[in-house]
N, C-alpha and C positions, 0 to 999 in steps of 0.2 A: 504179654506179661506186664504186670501192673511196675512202674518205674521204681516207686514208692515199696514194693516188695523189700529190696536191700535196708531198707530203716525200719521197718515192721519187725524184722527180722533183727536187728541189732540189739544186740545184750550184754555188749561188755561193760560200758561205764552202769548199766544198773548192777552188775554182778559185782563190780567193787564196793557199788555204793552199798548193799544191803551186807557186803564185808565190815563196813563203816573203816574203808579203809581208802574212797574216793578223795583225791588232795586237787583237785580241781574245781574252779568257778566257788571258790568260796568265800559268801558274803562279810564283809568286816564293817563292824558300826560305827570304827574310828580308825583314824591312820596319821597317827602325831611323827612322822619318820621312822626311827630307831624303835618305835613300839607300835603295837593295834591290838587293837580292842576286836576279837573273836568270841561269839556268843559269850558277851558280860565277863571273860579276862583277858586280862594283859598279857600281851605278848610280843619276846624279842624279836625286831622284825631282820630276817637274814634271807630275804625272798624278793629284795626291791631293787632296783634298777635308781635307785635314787643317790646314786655313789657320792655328792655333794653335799646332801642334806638339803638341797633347795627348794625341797616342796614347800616346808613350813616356814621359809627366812620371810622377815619381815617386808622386806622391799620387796619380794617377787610376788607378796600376797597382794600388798596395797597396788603395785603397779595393775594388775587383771582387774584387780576391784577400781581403777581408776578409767582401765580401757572399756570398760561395761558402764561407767558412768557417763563418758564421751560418747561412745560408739552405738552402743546398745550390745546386744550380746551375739549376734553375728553378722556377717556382710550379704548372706542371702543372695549368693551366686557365684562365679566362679570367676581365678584371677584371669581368663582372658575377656571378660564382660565387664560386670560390676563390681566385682569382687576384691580389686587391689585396692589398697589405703596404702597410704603417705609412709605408713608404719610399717606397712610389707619390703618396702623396697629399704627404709630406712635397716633392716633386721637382714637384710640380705647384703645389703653393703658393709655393714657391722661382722657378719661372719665371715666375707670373703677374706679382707683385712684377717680376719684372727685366724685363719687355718693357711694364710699364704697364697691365695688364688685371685685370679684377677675380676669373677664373677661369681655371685650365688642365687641359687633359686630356691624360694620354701613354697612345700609342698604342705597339704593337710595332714599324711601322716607319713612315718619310714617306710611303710610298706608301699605305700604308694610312691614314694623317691625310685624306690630301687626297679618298682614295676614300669613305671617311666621314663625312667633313666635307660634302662637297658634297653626294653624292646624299643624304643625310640633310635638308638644309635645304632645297634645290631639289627642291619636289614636283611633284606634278601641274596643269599652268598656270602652273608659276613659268619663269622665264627665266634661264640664265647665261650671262654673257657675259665670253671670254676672250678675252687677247691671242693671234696666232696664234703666238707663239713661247712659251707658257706649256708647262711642265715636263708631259710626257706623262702624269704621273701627277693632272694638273689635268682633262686633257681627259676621261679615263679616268671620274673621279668624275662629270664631268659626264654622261656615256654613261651611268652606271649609276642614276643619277636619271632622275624619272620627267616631266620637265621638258622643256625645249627649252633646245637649244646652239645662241650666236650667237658669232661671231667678227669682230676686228675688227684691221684691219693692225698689225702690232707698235711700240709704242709713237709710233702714231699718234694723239693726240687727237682728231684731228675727225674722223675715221673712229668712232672710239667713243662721241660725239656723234651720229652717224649711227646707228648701231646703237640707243642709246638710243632715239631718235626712232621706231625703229621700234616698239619695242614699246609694246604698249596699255599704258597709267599705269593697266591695275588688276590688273597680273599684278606679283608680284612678282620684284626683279631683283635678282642675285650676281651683282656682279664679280670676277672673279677673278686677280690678276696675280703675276706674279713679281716681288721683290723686288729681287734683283739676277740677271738670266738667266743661266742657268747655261755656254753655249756661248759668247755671246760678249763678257762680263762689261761689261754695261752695267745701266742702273737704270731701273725703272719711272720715271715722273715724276707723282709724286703729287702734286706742288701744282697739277697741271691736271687729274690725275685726279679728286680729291676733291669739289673744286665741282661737277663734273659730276654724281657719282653725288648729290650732297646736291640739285643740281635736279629729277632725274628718281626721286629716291626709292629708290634702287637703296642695297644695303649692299656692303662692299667687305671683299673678302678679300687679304691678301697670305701670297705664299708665301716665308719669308726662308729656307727651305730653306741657302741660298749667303749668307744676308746676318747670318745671329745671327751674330756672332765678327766679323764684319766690318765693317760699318758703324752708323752711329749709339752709336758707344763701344763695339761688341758686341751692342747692344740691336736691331739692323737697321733696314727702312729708316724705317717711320714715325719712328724715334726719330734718323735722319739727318737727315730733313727737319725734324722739330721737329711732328709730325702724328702721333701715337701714338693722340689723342682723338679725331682724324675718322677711324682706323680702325677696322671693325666685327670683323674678327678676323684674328688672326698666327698663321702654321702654322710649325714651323721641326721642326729634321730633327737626330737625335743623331750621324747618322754622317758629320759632319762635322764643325766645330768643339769640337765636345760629346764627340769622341772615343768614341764608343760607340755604340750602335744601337736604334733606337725615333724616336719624334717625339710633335710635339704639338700641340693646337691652342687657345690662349688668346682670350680674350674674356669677354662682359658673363656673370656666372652664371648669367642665366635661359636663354642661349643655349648656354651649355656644360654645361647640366645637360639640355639636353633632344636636344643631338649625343650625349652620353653614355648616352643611354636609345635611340636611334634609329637609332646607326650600326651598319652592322652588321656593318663590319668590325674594328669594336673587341669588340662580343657577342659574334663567334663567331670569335673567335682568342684563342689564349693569350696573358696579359700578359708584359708585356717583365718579359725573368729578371733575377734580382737583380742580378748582376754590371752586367749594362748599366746598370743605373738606378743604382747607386753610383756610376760611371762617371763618368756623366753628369753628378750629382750635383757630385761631387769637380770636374768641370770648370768647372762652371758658379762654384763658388765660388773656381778659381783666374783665372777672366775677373775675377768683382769683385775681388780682389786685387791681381793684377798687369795694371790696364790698357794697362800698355806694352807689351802684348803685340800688340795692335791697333794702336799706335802704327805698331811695328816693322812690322807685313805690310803698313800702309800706305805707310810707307818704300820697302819692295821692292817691291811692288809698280810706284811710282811709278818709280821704278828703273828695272827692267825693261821699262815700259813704253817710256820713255823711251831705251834701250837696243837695244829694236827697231825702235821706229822712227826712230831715227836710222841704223841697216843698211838699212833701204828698206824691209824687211817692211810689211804690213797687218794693222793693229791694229785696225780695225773702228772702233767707238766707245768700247769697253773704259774704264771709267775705276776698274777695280775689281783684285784678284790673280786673275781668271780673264780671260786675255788669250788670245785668239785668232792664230795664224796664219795670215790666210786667203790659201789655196792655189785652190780654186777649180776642183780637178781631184779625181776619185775616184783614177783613179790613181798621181799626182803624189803626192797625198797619202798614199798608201801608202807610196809611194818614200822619203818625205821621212821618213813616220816611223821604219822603217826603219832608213835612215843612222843618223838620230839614236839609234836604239836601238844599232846596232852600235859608236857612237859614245861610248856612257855614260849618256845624256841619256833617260831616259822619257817621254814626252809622251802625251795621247790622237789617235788617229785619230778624226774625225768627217766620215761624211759622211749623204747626204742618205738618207732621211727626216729625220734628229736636225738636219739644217741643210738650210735650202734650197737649192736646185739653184744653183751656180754661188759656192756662200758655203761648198765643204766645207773644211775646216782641222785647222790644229791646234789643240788644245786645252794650252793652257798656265797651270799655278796652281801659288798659293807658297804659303809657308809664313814665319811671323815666325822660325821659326829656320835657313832656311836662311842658311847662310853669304858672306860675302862674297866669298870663292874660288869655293864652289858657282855663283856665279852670274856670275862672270867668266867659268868653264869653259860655263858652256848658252850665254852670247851669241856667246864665240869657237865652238864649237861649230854653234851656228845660221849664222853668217856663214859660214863652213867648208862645210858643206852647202849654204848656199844658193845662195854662188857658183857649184859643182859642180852645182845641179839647173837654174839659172840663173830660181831665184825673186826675187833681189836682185843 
């Protein structure tokens, strides 16, 4: 049988496409933050991962445009060869410092943190055990270690208490959680999580991918809860808050010195190019400056939330700027987003695998600098629609 049969054969994203109702891979001519330019109009952007506003701030433009002036535009091999600068380690001592850890390692991208991080620590007879709504690129890591994958209901304690129970106390155990989940912005809950893993011996990983720039002053979630010391390690992601691209993953230095020797999706990929690591850089130092900056997306956020669901919308548990609309239909949810795109309004379409069956939505995330008009127009906007789809 020809291997290539299975794609020959695939017809689902053309059969939405010719719906004109496909909200994936679509191209934008501009992206100023809080608006983009979509085939020649403007539009509110509520689909970005850019929760600070730092793509377009001044300093974090000039710093990449300064690092491509020194550097050239990449390092042209990887960080255990040719590939570290001065500026790697400089951005790794900078973050360890800012989330509370005594070492940090950046990688070229989050996916590649998480894929390295895990199957590098989780060997042969070890166990990891994740939430079942942990970020794909968790589960992924876990697959590529040489270990056993356990799961356990999404931010259910005593299910994860169950799971612990199961395994033998002489295999070692990673947990691994999302910090704030990324679909439908709620938080782990580490003050139940923590005592658990400290009885059964288990080390605990968070992935604040969604939570640096957001929670705990910017520092994410250990440093929300006030638990930063009973974390065993924090992954967090550049292309997001950090305005840039790459990730990382902080912790104790005997354990980050031997991820950095073992991963091997850090050894055999080129390090992240200059410009993103200035980037990144330049961001992180306008988070400790301008902490208002956190303030404000907490603000709209609460806002917003507040804002839909007083429209009757379902906001899930959401207590975070990535607030869900849950629609609950595949194609309803295409419908919806749609409207809203013809309407001005960006949003992501998510449905299931990326959310379970009967929970697909919309995906909606802010930004500290969206404006106060901007977000009068997405809630009339939303109600407008809604009434019309007869969601609310």
């Amino acid at each position: 049988m020809d291997i290539f049969k299975k794609a020959y054969e695939y017809t689902s994203a053309e059969e939405v496409k010719e719906a004109g109702l496909y909200p994936y891979f679509l191209a934008m001519s501009g992206n100023e933050g809080t608006e983009a330019i979509y085939q020649g109009k403007r539009i509110i952007m509520c689909g970005s991962n850019n929760y600070l506003g730092l793509t377009t701030h001044p300093k974090v433009r000039q710093a990449a445009m300064d690092a491509v002036e020194q550097y050239g535009t990449s390092c042209t091999g990887s960080r255990l060869l040719n590939g570290t600068l001065e500026m790697h380690l400089e951005l790794e001592k900078e973050l360890a410092d800012f989330v509370g850890m005594e070492a940090a390692l950046v990688f070229s991208t989050g996916m590649q943190v998480n894929l390295g991080t895990i199957s590098s620590i989780v060997g042969r007879g070890d166990v990891a055990i994740l939430d079942k709504d942990d970020h794909a690129s968790i589960l992924d890591g876990a697959r590529l270690s040489w270990g056993t994958t356990k799961r356990y209901r999404h931010n259910d304690v005593a299910d994860l208490e169950r799971v612990l129970k199961s395994v033998d106390p002489k295999r070692g155990i990673l947990v691994v959680v999302d910090g704030l989940f990324s679909m439908e912005g709620d938080i782990a809950p580490l003050p139940e999580i923590v005592p658990l893993c400290k009885e059964f011996g288990a080390r605990l990983m968070v992935d604040d991918a969604h939570a640096i720039g957001v929670l705990g002053g910017g520092r994410g979630t250990a440093a929300h809860f006030g638990m930063t010391e009973d974390v065993d390690l924090i992954m967090g992601t550049f292309s997001k808050a950090f305005a840039s691209l790459g990730g990382f993953i902080a912790g104790s230095e005997k354990v980050i010195d031997y991820i950095q020797h073992n991963a091997r999706s850090l050894i055999f990929s080129a390090s992240i190019p200059p410009a993103n690591c200035a980037a990144a850089l330049a961001s992180l130092q306008i988070m400790r400056d301008e902490p208002e900056r956190v303030d404000q997306l907490d603000k709209i956020a609460t806002r917003m939330r507040q804002g839909f669901t007083d429209l009757g919308f379902d906001i899930g548990n959401s207590v975070t700027p990535v607030i869900p609309i849950i629609i609950g239909d595949d194609l309803k949810t295409f419908i919806f987003w749609r409207a809203l795109l013809d309407n001005g309004v960006y949003v992501n379409a998510i449905i299931s695998p990326a959310t379970p069956p009967g929970r697909q939505l919309l995906r909606t995330s802010y930004m500290a600098t969206h404006t106060e008009e901007q977000l009068d127009r997405v809630l009339g906007i939303f109600e407008q629609v809604g009434k019309q789809l007869d969601v609310i």
